[in-house]
Every structure is written in C-alpha cells, then in structure tokens.
N, C-alpha and C positions, 0 to 999 in steps of 0.2 A: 504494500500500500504506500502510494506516495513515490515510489523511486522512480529516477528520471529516467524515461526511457531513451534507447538507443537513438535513434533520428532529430532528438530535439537537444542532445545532450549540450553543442556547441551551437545553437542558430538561437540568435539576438533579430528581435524586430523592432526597425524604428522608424520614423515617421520625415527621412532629411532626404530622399530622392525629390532629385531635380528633371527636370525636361520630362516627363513620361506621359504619354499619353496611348490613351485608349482606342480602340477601334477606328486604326486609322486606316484602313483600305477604303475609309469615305471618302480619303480627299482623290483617289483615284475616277469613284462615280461625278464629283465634283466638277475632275479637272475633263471627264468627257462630255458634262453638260457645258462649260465652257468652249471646249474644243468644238464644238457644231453649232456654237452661238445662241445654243437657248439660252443660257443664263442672263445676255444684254438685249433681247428679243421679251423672254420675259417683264425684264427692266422698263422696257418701251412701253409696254401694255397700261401699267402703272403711274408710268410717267416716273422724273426726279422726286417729286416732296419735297418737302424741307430738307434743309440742309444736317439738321442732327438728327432727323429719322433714319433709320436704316431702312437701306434698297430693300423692296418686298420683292424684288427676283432675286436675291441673295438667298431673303427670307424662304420662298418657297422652292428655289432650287438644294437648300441646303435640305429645309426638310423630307422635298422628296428625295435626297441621297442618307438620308436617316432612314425611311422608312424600309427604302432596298436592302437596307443592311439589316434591320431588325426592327424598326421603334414600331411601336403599336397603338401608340396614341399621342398626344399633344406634350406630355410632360416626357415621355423617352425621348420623346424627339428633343426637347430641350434639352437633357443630360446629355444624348449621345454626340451634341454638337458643342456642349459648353467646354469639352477638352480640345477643340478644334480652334479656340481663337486665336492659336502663336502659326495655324497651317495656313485658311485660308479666312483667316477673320472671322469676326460675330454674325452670328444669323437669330439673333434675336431671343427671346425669353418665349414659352408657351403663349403668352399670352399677346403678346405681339405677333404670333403664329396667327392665333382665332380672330384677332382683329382684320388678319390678312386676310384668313379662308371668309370672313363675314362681309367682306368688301366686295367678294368674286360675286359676281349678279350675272341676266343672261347677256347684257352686253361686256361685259369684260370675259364669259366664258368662251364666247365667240373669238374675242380677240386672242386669249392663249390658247384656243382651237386652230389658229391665225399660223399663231409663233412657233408653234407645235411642229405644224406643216411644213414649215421654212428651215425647222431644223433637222425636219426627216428628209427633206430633197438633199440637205449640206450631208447628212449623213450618209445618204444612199451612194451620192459622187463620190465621199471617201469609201465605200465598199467596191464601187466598182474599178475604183484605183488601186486596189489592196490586190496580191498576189491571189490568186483564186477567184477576182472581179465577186459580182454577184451572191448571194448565194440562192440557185436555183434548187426548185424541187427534184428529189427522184423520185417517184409513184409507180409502183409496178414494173419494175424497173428500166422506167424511161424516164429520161431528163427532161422537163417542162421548162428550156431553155425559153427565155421570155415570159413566161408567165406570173403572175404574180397572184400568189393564195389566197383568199378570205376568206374565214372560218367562223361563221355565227353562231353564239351560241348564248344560255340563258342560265341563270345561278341563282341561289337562294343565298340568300346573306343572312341567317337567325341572329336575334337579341334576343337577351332576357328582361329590357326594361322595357318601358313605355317611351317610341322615338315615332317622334312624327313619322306619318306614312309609313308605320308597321301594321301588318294585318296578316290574319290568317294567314297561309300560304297552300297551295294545291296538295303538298307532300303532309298537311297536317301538323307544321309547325307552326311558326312566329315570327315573322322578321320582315326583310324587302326580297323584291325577285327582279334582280337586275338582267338587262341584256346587254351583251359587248361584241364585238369582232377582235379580230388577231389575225397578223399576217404569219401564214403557217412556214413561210420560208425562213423567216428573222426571228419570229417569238415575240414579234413588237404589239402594242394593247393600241388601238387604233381609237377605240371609242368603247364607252362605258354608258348606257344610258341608266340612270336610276329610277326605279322604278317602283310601288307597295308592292307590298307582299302579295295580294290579291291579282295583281296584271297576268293577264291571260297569256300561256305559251307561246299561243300561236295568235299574237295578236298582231296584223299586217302593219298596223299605223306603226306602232316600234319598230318593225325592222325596216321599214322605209325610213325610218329618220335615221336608225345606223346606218343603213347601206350608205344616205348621202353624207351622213360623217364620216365615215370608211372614207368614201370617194375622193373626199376634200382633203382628208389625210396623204392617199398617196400621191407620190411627187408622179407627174406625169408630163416626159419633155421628149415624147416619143419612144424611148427607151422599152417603159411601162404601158404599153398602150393594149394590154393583154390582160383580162382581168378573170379570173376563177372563183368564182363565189359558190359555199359550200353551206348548206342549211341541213340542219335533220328534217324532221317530220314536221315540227313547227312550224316551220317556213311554206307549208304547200298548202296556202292560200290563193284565192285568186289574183287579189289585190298586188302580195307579195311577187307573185310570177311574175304579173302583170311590167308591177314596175322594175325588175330586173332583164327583161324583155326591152324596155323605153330606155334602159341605160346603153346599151350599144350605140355607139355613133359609128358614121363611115374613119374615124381617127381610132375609135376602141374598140376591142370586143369584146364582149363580156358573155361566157358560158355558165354554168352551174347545174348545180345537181344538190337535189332534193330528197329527202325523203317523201314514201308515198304511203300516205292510210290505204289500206287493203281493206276494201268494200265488196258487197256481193258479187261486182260487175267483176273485180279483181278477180275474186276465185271462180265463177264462170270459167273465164279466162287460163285460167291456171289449172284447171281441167282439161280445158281441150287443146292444151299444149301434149305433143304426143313426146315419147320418151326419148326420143332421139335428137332434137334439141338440145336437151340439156348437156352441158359443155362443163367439162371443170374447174373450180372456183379455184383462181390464185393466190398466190401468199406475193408479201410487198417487194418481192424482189422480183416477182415475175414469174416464177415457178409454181406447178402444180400445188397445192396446197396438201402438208403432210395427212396422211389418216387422223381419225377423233377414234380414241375410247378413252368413254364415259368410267371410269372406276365405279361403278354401280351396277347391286345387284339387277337392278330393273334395267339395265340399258339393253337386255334384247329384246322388252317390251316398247322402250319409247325410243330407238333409234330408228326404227323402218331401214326397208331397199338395206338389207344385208347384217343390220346390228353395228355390235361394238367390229372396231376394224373397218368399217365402210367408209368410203372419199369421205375428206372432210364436206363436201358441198358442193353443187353448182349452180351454174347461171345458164339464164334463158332470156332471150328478146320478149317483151309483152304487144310492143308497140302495134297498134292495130287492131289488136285481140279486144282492149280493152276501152272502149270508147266511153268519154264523158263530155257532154257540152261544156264549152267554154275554156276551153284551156288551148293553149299554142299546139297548131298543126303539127308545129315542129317537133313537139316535143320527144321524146323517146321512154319508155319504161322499161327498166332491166328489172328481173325478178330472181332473185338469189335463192336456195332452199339449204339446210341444213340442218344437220341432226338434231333433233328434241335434246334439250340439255335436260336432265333429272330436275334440276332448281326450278326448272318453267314449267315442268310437269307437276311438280308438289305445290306450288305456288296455282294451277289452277289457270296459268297462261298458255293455253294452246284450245286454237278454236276446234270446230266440229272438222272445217278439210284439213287443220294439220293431225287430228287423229287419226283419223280414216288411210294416212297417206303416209307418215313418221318423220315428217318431216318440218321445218318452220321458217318459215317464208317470212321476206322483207321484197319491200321493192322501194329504185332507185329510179324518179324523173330529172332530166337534162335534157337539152338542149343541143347537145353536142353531137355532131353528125361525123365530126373528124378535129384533131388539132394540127393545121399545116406546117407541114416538114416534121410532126413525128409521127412514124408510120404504125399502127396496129391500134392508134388512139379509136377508132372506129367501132373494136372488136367490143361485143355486152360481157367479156368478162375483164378486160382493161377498165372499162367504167366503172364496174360493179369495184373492183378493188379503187379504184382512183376516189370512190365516195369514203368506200371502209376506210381512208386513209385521215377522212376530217375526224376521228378519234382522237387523231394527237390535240382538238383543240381541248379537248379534258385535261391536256397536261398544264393547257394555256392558264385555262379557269383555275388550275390547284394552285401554281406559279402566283397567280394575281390575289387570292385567298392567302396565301400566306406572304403575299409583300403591299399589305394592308386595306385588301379589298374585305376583308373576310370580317373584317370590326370595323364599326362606324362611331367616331368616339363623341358626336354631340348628340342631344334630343331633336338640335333644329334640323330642320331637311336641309335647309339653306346651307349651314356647314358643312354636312354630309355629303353633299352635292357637290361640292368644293373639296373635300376630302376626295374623293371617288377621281375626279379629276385628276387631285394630285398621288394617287396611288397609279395612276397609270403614267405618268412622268415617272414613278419612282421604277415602276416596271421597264419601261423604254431604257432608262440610265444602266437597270442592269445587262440589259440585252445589248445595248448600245456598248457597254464597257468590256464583254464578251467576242461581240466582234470586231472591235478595233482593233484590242488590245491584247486579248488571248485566241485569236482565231486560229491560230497551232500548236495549241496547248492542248490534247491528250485529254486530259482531262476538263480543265477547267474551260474551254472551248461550248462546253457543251451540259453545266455543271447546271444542280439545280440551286435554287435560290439558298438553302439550308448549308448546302455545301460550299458555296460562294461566301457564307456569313462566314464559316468556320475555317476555312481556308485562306481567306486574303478579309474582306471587311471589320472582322473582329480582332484583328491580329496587331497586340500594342508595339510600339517605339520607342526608343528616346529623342524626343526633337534638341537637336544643339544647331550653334551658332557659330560658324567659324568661314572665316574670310569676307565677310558680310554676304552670308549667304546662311540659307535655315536648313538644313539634314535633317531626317527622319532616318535614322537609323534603325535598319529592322535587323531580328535574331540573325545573324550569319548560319545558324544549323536548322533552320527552320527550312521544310523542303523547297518551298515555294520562292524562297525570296528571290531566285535568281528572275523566275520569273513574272515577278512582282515590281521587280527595278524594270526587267524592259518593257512590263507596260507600262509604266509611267516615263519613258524615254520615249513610245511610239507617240502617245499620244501626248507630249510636248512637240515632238518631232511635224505634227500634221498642220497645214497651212492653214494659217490665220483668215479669220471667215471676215467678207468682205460684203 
C-alpha cells in the first residue's frame, strides 16, 4: 500500500512548456481555404466593418476548419481555435461565431453560394493542373472521362430537444430531414437544403431547388459540360424528371438514372419477359458478379432459379414492356432481379411475384441511350451497375454527419440554417485538402474524416520563433510528418488566386 510504482518513480509534472499547441493540422484546412481564395471571397460577402471587428470570413472560414477536424458545436469550435492565434490569428470567441451565423439571411446565403462557386472553378483549375488532371469516375469498369457525378440524396438529422422545425420524421423518430447532393468524383457537398423532419422523400419542389444549387455550384467553362445526375426512388416524380429533362442545353448534357416504384404495370411486365433475356449482373469492375450464398438455413427456400450457389443476379431491358403516361419517350427501364436475402424474407418485404419467382426485383429509369466515345455504355447491364454505383453517396451522407451535419447546435432554424451551410465549407476544406495536398498519399488520399482527425488534424506542435519566421515543429517519429510538411509546401507552393 502506498509504494511508488515502477513508471512514475522518476516523472515530475509541471506547468513551464512554452510554444505548444494543439490540433494543429487546422492550419493546413486553413491554408487550402486561403489557397483557392474562399477565405477573401468570403470577406467580400460581409464587407470590411469596422476596423476593431474581426473579418467574419476569418470568423467562418476558421470555424469551418474547426468543425472538419472535430468541433461539434459553437464552444469546441472556440477552444479548438483559441491555440491557433500565434499560427494564423484570432477567429473570434463562440459568441462572435453566433453573431456571424445570425447575420447569414437568404440574401447573404446567396452571396456565399456566390463565393463558394468561385472557389470551386479556382479549385477544379488546380486539379486539373495536378499530375493525374481531373479526377474522373471508373463505373463498371469504364472511365467517364468528362463526366461529372451528382448524387442526391436525403438524411434524417434527430435531436432530443425542442428546435425549431423539428417534427416527426417518416422513420418514427424526431428531428429534421434534410436533402443534399455530392459530387461522387471529389466527395465535395454541393448543397445542403434544410429541411423539418416531416418533408416528404420524394418531394419534386426540393430537388429542383438542389438540382439548381448543384448547377450553380459546378464550375462550367466547357471543360464540365457533361452532367450525371443520380436519384434513388425518391427522385421518380414527374415534376423531378420533368425538370432534369429542361436542364440539357445544346452546351450541356445532362443524363441520369432513377430509381423506379415497381407497380402492377411493372410486374405485368416482368412476367412476360421470357428467360433468355436475362443477362448477368456485374460487379464494379466490370466483371460477372461473384455467386451469393445466403448462410441460412432457409436459403433453398427463399433463393429461387437454383438456391444457395446460384448467379448472384441479372439484368433485363423493360423499356417498352412497361408503359405509363407521361413520362419521356426517351426514357429506358433496366430491371435487375436477385436473390431473396433471409432479412427481407423475415422482415415481410417480398411481394406476391417475388415469391412465386425467388427472386427481388429493382428497377433503374435513365435517359441514357449511349455515352459518346465510351463504348458498351448502351448495354442494361453497364447501366444497371452504373446506378448501383450512387451507393457511395451513403459514404457522402456518413462523411457530412460526422463533420457536423449530424448536430444542429441552436433552437433557431435561422442559425441552423447557417450552420448546415457552414458544415458543408467544412466538408469541401477537407476534401479540398485531400486532393491538393495528399492526392499520392496511400492512405490519406482517400482517408475518412475520423482518420484524417487522428492522423494529421489533431496532431500537436511546438510553434517557435527563429529568424523572424514562426515553425510549427511537429514529432520527427511520428509517421506522417514527412508527409504533412509536403502538404503544407504544395499548397504554399500553388499560385496566388487572382
């Protein structure tokens, strides 16, 4: 009892460290919101002020490189930046923060919608200047050289308190049900619309108002004139089609694919498809897609056409079979079938024809009659995976949820609304800082938000002062540092935005 143990026998704590600061991989997100001119674009929106206010683009460019790195509300965000004033200066108190988000209204949302835009063209030019240019999609594996992704989709953001425009929600909880896009080739958060908890899935007026946020978002100087718009089942409205249809001009072209509700007309349809159609369902590199067995006892009841071991799936053409007024001639319907999973069978989801048949049906509408110069885009099993591929925007949604979409930290909607904004800057900084800056980095190229905290953004220093110049000294055994100093040399390195 009482004896000192081994590991503390010699270690004295005291309180005389100088220069040390905390989670400094912010001033990295920092210096890429600088490096692409949001941060003085920002500044513009706001205007000067007074002379002893601080810049509210400081203010909010600083906070959303707080929230990238972790802060989750208004007062993290204050701590995580109060050890930053000897790196890139003061960005203000919490409360100075809420004054800023209370200011944002919808004509200054417009205008950092404005600025947003101007530093997503300044960024795209430096991607395409970067070894590797662009970064295009591969889908099934073909390259969608020129194309550019959009990926809609919609999210439940629950609270446990009372905040303006909380309500029910469809899923049986509490909170808001926002809708967003994400470019699925960058990861970048395009637009966030806010929205109560009670707003309908598939409500057309919301995703016409994203699509033209989207729109306004991408930088388009010829280059981009190729647009892919990707919706689930929510999106197959008429109004929605309608105006994704009126978006092509003779300068753009805009495809997309839909999810489709399967109606009686559908399974008609999907009946007098005869067996020899049906063609094998790909996997994302292009190749046949592996076998499914179900580890369940019941899987040689609920797989049909052969049991456990049978193709994982295929595809079939619907287009023609299945007629409904008022939708584009053009349009095309691919119908996918695959095996009854156990969970959908216990759960009570599998209608009257996928019993009778063993199998469970989706189908995919587009638009897409071919993509010019890549060849086999035409085929219904290239489509059918080219839609399975908008799954990754579920990565987008989780990514944006955890870099502070996912907590709304006032009652007013007005703040909230303003928050939501700046958690998708905070989003952009990190993906932005990713492709600058680590786009042949192995890992961190490609890193999720979590991993990027604990890897580079939370990782302390010593700042010193020698030659009239300020160092940030980081651990020399630390793995990353080497590459940690050359992003912060690439992105001093990139030309000053004009």
């Amino acid at each position: 009892m009482g004896e000192t143990t081994a590991w503390d026998a010699r270690l004295e704590l005291t309180a005389d460290g100088k220069g040390l600061v905390a989670n400094v991989g912010v001033v990295l997100l920092r210096k890429t919101a600088d490096a692409v001119g949001l941060t003085a674009r920002i500044s513009e929106v706001f205007g000067p002020g007074r002379v002893e206010r601080i810049c509210r683009g400081a203010v909010l460019v600083g906070a959303a490189s707080a929230i990238a790195a972790g802060a989750r509300n208004l007062s993290q965000v204050e701590r995580m930046l109060a050890g930053h004033a000897g790196t890139f200066g003061s960005c203000g108190s919490d409360s100075t923060l809420w004054r800023t988000l209370d200011s944002i209204d919808e004509r200054v949302l417009r205008r950092l919608s404005r600025a947003r835009a101007r530093s997503r063209r300044t960024l795209w030019r430096m991607l395409a200047a970067r070894p590797g240019g662009f970064p295009w999609l591969r889908v099934g594996g073909k390259r969608l050289e020129g194309w550019v992704v959009v990926d809609l989709d919609a999210t439940i953001v629950g609270c446990h308190s009372r905040k303006q425009n909380a309500t029910g929600t469809y899923k049986g909880g509490f909170g808001h049900h926002h809708l967003g896009g994400w470019i699925a080739n960058t990861g970048e958060s395009l637009s966030t619309l806010p929205r109560p908890g009670n707003a309908g899935s598939n409500t057309a007026t919301d995703h016409v108002t994203v699509l033209d946020e989207v729109l306004a978002q991408i930088p388009d100087e010829g280059r981009h004139s190729k647009l892919l718009v990707r919706i689930d089942g929510a999106g197959a409205s008429h109004d929605t089609v309608s105006h994704l249809e009126r978006l092509g001009t003779t300068r753009r072209r805009v495809a997309w694919t839909i999810g489709w509700t399967i109606t009686s007309v559908e399974e008609a349809a999907i009946k007098a498809l005869p067996e020899r159609v049906w063609v094998p369902y790909l996997d994302q590199d292009g190749t046949i897609a592996p076998p499914v067995d179900y580890d369940d006892a019941t899987s040689d009841e609920t797989h049909g056409c052969g049991g456990p071991g049978s193709e994982y799936g295929h595809v079939a053409e619907l287009t023609g079979l299945a007629k409904r007024p008022g939708w584009p001639t053009s349009m095309r319907l691919i119908v996918r079938r695959v095996p009854i999973a156990p969970r959908d069978q216990a759960a009570g989801k599998v209608t009257a024809l996928e019993k009778a048949t063993g199998w469970k049906y989706a189908i995919t509408a587009t638009n897409i009659g071919r993509m010019r110069g890549i060849p086999g885009t035409n085929q219904p099993q290239w489509l059918d995976v080219l839609h399975r591929h908008h799954a990754v925007v579920e990565d987008h949604v989780r990514a944006a949820k955890t870099t502070g979409l996912g907590l709304l930290p006032s009652a007013s909607w007005r703040i909230n609304t303003a928050w939501v904004l700046l958690t998708g800057i905070a989003r952009d900084l990190d993906v932005w800082t990713r492709l600058l800056a680590f786009h042949d980095h192995e890992l961190l190229a490609k890193a999720e938000p979590a991993t990027m905290r604990e890897l580079v953004y939370w990782l302390p220093a010593r700042l010193a002062h020698h030659a009239r110049k300020r160092w940030l000294r980081f651990d020399r055994d630390h793995p990353h540092t080497d590459a940690i100093t050359t992003a912060w040399h690439r992105l001093a390195a990139l030309p000053a935005v004009t």
